[in-house]
N, C-alpha and C positions, 0 to 999 in steps of 0.2 A: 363432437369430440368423443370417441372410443375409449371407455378405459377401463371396457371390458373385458378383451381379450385374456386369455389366462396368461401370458407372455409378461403385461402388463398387469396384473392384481400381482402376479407374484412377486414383481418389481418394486411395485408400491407398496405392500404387503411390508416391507426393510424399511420403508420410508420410517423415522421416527415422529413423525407428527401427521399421520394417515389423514386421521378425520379433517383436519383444519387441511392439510393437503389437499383432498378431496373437494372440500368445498371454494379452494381459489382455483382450483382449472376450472370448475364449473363458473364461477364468477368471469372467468376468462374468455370462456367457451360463449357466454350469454355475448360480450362487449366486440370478440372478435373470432365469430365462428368458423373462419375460414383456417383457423390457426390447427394445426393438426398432432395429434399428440403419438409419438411415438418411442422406440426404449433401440437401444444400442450400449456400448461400451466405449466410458468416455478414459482417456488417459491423461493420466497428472503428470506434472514436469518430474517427479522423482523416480516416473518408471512403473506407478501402480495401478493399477484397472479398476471399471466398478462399474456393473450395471446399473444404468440412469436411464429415467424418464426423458424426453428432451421436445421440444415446442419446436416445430417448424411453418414457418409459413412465410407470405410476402407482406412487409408491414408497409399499408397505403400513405403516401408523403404527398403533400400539397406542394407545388415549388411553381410560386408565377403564375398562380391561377390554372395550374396545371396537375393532375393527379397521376401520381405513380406510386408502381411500388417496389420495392426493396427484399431483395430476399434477406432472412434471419434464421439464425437457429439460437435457439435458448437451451442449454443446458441444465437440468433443477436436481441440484444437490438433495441426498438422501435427508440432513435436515430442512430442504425446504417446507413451507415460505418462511422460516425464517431467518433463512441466509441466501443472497440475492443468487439468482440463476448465473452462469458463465453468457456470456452473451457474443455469439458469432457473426459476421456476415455471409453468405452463400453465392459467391459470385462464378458466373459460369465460364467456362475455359474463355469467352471473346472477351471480358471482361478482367479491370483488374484495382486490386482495392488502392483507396485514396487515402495515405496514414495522414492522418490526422489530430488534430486535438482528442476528439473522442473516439479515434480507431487506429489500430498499430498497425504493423505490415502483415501482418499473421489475419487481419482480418476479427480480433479483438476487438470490442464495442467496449470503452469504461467512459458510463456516465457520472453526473452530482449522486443520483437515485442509490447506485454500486455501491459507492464510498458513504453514503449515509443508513444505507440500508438498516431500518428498522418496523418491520413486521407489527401492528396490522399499519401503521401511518404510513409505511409506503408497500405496494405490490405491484403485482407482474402488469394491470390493466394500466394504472400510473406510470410504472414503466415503460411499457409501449409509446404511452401519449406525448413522454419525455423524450423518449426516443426518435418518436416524429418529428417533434419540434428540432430538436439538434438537426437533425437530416434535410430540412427546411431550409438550414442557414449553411450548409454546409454539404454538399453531397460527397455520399463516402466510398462512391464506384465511378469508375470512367471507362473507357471503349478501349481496351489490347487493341485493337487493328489499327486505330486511328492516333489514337495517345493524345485526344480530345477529354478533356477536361470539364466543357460542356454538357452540364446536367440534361439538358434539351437534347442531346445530340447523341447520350449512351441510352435510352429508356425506351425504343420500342421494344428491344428484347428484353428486357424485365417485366413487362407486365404479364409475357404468358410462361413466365419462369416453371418448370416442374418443383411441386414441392419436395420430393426426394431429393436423395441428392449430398449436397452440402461439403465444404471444409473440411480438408482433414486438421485437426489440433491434436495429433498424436506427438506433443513434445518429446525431446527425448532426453534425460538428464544431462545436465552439463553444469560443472560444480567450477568455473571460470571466476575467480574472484581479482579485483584490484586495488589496492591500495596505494591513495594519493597526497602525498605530502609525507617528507620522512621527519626524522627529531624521537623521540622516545617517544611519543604518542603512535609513528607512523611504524615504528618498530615492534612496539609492544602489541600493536594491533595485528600485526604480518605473525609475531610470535604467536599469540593466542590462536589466531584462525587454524594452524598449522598443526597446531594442538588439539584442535578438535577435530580434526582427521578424514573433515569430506571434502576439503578441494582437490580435485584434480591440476588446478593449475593457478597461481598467486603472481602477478605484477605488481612491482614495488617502485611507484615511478615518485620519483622526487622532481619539486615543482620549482624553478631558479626563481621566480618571485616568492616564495613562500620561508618565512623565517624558521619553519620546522626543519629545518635541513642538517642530513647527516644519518649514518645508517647504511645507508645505500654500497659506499665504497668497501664498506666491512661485508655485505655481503656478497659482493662479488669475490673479495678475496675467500672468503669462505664461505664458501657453491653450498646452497641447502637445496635439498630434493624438489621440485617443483617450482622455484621461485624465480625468475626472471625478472633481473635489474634491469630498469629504462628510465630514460626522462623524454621519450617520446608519447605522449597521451595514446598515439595511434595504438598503442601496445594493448591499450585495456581492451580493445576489439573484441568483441561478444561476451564480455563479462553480464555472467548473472547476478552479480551484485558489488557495485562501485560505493569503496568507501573511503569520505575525502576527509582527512585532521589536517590539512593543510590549512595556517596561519600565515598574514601576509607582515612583512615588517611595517613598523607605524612612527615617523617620527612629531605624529598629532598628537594635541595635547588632551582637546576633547574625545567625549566618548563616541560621538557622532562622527568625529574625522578617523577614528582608529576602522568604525566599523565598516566606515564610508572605504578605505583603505582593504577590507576586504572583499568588501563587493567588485570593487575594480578589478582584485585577482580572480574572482572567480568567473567575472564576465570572460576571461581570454579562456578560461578552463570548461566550465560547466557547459558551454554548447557544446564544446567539441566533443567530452565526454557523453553527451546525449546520444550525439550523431552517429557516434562508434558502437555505442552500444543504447541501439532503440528501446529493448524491451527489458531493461534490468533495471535492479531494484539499486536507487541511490540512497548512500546512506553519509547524513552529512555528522560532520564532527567538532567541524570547526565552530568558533566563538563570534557571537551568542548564537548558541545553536538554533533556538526559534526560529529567528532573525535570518540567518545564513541558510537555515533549511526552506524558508517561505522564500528566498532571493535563488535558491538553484531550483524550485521548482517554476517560478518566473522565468527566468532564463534554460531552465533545459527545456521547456515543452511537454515535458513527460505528464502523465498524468497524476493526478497528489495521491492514489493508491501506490505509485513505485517512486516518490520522494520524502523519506520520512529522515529525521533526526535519531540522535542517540538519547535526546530528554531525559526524562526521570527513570531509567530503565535499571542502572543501576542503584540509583537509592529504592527504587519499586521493591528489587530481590533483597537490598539488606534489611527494608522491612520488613518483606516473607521471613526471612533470617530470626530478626527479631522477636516479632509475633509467635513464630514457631517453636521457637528453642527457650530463650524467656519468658514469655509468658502462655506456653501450651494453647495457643490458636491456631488452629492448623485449617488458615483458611489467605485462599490468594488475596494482596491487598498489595496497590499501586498509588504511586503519586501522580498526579496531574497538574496541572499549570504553567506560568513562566519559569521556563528553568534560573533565571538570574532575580527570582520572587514571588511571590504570591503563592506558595506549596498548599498543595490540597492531598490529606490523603483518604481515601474509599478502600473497603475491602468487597471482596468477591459473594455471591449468593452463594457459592458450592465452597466445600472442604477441599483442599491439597490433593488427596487422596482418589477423591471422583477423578473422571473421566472426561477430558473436556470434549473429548468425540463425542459422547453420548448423551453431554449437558449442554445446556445453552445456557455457558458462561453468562452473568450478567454483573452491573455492579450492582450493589444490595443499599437501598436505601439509607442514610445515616438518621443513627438510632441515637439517646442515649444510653444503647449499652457499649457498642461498636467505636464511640468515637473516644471515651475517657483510655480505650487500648489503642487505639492509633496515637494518641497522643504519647503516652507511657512508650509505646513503639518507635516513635519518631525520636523521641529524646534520646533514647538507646543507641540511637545513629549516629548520632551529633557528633562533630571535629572527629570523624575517621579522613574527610578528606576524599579527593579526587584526583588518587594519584595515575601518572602516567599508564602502568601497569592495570590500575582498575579498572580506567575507562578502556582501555583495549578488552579486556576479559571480558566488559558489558558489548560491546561492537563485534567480539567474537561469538556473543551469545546471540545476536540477534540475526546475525549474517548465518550464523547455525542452524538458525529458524530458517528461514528463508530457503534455505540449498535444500533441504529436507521437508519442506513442507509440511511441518508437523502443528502447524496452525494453533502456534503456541499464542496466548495475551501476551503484550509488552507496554509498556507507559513509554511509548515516541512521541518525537512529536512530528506531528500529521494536522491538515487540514481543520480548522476548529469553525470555521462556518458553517454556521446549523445544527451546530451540536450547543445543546443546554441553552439556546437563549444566544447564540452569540451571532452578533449580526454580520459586524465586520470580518472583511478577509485575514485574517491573523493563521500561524502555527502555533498551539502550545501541546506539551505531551498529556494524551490522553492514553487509555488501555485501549490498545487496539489488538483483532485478531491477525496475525501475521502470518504468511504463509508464502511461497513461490511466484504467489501472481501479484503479491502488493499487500497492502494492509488493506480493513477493515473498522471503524473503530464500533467499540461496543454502545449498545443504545446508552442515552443519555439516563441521569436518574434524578433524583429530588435532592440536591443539596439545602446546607443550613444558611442563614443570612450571612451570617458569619463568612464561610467559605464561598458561597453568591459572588460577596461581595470583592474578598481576595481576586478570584477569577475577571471580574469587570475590571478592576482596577487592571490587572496584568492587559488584559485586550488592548484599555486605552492608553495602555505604557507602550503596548508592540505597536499597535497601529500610527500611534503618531510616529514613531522612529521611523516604521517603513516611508510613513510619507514625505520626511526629508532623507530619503536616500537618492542617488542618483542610480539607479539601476540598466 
């Protein structure tokens, strides 16, 4: 592997973590030296450029007793390794990719590894090896000429694939938003986003099963700039970020039939909105959001990087609020856990003020000096409430993120398997980093027994419910 040329020292040179860079392509180089390392300009979905390193090569798959292999291109962000590479396929004009569970139409690879990403406990060699494995059980290219499906039947011309080459992923911005479910929730949230001044274009589709209803008529009588009334799903069609507060009516007594009562409406919703729009970022709202955000990433398909929840995101900021303005801590600090119990709150390694381009955000151990202010902080919050209007501002904030790419932290909730100790498939809100292509969450850290213990408690509160739903 070359990473001499001056093209490349100068490339890597911007890297902010050189040295530990340097020595995982070598580690890389050692495990799989055919991989070949080369620099281009890679383009982000908001329009912006940036000289990158990037891994190409053909990654060898077992299948059937049978060896092939797969073209890849890895992409390694300026702070890599400690933020997971972009991860492409490279299929060649006869070929055509297979969306999949862990591959999108665009030829997007998101694994477990992506969404847990944490540096040195996982890297690019482990990734590879993950990678294989998924590709094993799954093959993520088939034959254009034939429209053979047939792993056995596309692979003589991959194995003597050129390594040049590759994918184009030059996105091109598109600020396409929808909002699903109307009532003040579904309004306040259409208001906020509009307010923050990057979509290009907002669907406001109200759902006849959904008791949030109303809104919709008022806007059509009075036309706002960009907004398009529908109650046809087909409408949200290539939205980069689908956000659903839709609530179903319940005439159940229990809490298990009320929620059961949502699942049902989102079963007739959440595929179709998938299908309409493969590579956008879902963002659920409705009640209990854990709960309904772990049931639409089961039923959309998507990957758990583009199905996150609204969680703790607004009590997260009114604690930044707090901590900042009351008590002069001028330091990021999020809630995590079940949002209907068990609240956890952590503050950040870095100041408000840093740069989260430049740092690598983390959460910061709890001390006690750190926690007797979260507590004084949290109390601070108390009975403000979760009114219609705040939870839009907080779903405006996050969809904010997202369109812009500004890979800001947020306390959603996301995927909680494997993070801290949690075994079970459960959602609760953790910090995660958010940006255009999905979340991230941040590495795990040393909680107190005390809050250990809130969090297990909350797991086996979600997981047993999920397992009496009917989904």
């Amino acid at each position: 592997m070359d990473i001499n040329s001056e093209k490349k020292q100068r490339i890597l040179s911007r890297y902010k973590f050189h040295d530990v860079a340097i020595e995982e392509l070598e580690k890389i180089h050692r495990v799989y030296p055919d991989m070949q390392l080369s620099n281009g300009t890679y383009t982000f979905t908001d329009g912006t450029q940036k000289d990158l390193l990037k891994l190409i090569g053909n990654l060898p798959v077992t299948y059937d007793g049978q060896s092939y292999n797969f073209p890849i291109l890895l992409w390694l962000l300026d702070s890599f390794p400690f933020t997971p590479p972009i991860c492409l396929l490279r299929p060649t004009p006869a070929m055509v990719i297979r969306e999949g569970r862990h591959v999108d139409a665009r030829g997007r690879i998101y694994l477990p590894m992506l969404h847990n990403w944490d540096h040195p406990k996982t890297n690019v060699v482990a990734l590879l090896k993950e990678m294989s494995t998924k590709f094993q059980q799954e093959a993520p290219l088939s034959s254009k000429a034939s429209g053979d499906e047939d792993p056995h039947k596309l692979l003589a011309s991959i194995s003597s694939l050129q390594k040049e080459g590759g994918v184009r992923h030059h996105d091109q911005p598109h600020h396409k938003v929808s909002v699903i479910g109307g009532g003040d929730l579904g309004m306040a949230t259409v208001m906020s986003i509009l307010a923050k001044g990057m979509v290009d274009k907002l669907v406001f589709i109200d759902v006849a099963e959904s008791s949030t209803k109303g809104g919709s008529g008022d806007l059509e009588i009075f036309r706002l700039p960009k907004v398009e009334v529908s109650k046809d799903l087909s409408a949200s069609a290539g939205s980069a970020v689908v956000v659903v507060t839709a609530n179903a009516w319940s005439n159940e007594q229990s809490y298990e039939g009320v929620v059961q009562t949502n699942v049902d409406m989102y079963r007739g919703i959440i595929p179709t909105l998938a299908r309409h729009s493969p590579h956008a970022v879902m963002l659920i709202a409705s009640h209990p959001v854990d709960i309904m955000t772990h049931v639409a990433w089961r039923q959309s398909g998507l990957p758990p990087t583009h199905v996150i929840g609204a969680g703790y995101n607004l009590d997260s900021e009114r604690l930044c609020q707090a901590l900042d303005i009351n008590l002069n801590v001028h330091k990021q600090a999020w809630i995590l856990g079940e949002q209907t119990g068990g609240k956890v709150a952590v503050m950040s390694n870095v100041g408000t003020s840093s740069s989260q381009a430049s740092q690598r955000v983390q959460i910061a151990p709890s001390s006690s000096a750190s926690k007797p202010l979260l507590e004084r902080a949290l109390d601070m919050t108390k009975n403000r409430g979760q009114r219609s209007w705040s939870v839009g501002l907080s779903l405006a904030d996050i969809t904010h993120t997202v369109l812009t790419g500004r890979h800001k932290v947020h306390s959603i909730s996301t995927l909680a398997q494997g993070w801290g100790g949690v075994v079970s498939e459960v959602f609760l809100s953790l910090p995660c980093l958010l940006g255009a292509n999905g979340s991230m969450r941040l590495a795990e850290t040393t909680l107190g027994q005390e809050d250990r213990s809130a969090l297990e408690t909350s797991v086996t509160s979600l997981s047993d419910l999920m397992t009496k739903l009917r989904l």
